[in-house]
C-alpha positions in Angstrom: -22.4 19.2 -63.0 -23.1 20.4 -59.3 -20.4 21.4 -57.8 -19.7 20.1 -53.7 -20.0 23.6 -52.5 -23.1 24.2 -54.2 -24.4 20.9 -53.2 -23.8 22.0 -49.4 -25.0 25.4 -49.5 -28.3 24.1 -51.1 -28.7 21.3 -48.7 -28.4 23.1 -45.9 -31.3 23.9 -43.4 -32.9 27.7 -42.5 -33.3 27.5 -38.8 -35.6 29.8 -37.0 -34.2 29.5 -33.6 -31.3 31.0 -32.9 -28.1 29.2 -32.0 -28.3 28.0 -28.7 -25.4 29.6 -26.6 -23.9 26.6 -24.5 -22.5 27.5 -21.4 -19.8 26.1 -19.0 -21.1 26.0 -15.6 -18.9 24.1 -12.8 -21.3 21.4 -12.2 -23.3 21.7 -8.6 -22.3 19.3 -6.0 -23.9 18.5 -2.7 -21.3 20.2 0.1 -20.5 17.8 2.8 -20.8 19.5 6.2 -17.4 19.9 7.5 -18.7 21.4 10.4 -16.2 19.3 12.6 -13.5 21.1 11.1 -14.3 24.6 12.4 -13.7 25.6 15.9 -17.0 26.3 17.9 -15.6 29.0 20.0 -16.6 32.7 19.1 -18.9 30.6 16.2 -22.1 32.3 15.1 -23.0 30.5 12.4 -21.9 28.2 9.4 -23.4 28.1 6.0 -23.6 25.6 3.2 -22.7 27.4 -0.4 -23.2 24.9 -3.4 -20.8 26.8 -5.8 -18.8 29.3 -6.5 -17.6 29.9 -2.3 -16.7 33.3 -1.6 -18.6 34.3 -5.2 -15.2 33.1 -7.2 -15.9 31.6 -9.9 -12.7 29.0 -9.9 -14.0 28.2 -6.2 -16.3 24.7 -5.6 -19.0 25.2 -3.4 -17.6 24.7 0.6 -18.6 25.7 3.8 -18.1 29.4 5.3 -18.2 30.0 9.1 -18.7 33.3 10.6 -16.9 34.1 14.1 -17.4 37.2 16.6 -14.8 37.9 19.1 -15.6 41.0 20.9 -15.9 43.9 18.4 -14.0 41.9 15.8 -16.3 39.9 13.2 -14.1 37.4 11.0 -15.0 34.0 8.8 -13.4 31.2 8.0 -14.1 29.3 4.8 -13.3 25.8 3.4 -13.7 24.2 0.4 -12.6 19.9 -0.4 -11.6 18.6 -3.6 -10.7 15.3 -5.0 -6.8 15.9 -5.5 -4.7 17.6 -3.4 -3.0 19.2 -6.6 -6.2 20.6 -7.2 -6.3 22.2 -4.1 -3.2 23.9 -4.8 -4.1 24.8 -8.4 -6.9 26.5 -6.5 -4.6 28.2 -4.2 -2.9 29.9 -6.9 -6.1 31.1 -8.3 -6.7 32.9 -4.9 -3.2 33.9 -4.8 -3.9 35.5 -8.2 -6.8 37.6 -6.9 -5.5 38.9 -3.4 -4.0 42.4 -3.6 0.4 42.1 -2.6 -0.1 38.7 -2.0 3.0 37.5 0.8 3.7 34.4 0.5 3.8 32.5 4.4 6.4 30.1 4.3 5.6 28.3 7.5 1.6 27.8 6.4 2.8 27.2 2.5 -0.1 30.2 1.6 -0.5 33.4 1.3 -1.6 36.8 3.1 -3.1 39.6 1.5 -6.6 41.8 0.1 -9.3 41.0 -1.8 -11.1 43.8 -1.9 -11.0 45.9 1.4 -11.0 42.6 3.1 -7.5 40.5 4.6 -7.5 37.2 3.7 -5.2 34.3 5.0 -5.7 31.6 2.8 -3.8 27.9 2.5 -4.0 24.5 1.1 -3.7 21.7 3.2 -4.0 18.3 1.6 -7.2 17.9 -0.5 -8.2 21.4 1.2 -7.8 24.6 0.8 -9.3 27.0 3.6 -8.6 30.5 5.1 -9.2 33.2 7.6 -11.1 36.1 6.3 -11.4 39.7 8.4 -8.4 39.8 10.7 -5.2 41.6 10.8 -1.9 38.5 9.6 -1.0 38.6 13.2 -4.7 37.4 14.2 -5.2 35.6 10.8 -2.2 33.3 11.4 -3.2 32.1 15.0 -6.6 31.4 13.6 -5.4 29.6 10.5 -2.8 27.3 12.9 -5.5 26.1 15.0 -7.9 25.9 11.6 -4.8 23.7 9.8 -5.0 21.8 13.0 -8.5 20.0 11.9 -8.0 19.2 8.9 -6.6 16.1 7.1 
């Protein structure tokens, strides 16, 4: 009498591939241009980034503006997602990475460092964008007038 364990160990199959590692990717999307949304003064440029915005890889792919206002070089950067309670699951993430993150209660975000680098950032709706480069002082006035264009 064969015994099920035997049967199966038997039965089974050499393979000489090697397991094939799967790996989760977040899926590419094409990034709307949300151009509109970015104030054209001081602009130099605005890029496109399919996935992972900012090289975070929680973020979506968004779109990232760079701005020059006399010596001072800041971006901005927004990224859209289906559900505004993904947004703010997305927000926490960031939270999560800044250095002595301070929570702004008038903006409903947060202020702090990634890096060497201040970073404003805050969800609005299905949104979640921020002010990267500038002292909170500067940050906030350009986060207002950023929280301004979006829906």
């Amino acid at each position: 009498m064969v015994t099920p364990l035997l049967c199966l160990t038997a039965c089974s199959i050499p393979s000489d591939q090697p397991a094939e590692k799967k790996t989760l990717r977040r899926p590419i999307v094409e990034v709307a241009d949300e151009s509109r949304r970015f104030t054209s003064e001081n602009r130099v440029s605005i890029d496109f980034v399919k996935n992972n915005l900012l090289g975070k890889d929680y973020l979506p792919g968004g779109n990232l503006a760079e701005y020059k206002q006399g010596n001072k070089s800041y971006q901005q950067f927004l990224t859209r997602v289906k559900t505004a309670e993904k947004a703010a699951f997305l927000l926490v993430d960031f939270r999560n990475d800044l250095r002595d993150p301070k929570y702004l209660a008038h903006m409903g975000g947060y202020f702090g460092h990634d890096g060497d680098q201040p970073v404003l950032v805050f969800q609005k709706g299905r949104s979640l964008a921020g002010v990267i480069g500038l002292p909170e002082k500067d940050a906030d006035m350009a986060a207002r007038v950023f929280a301004g264009a979006l829906d």
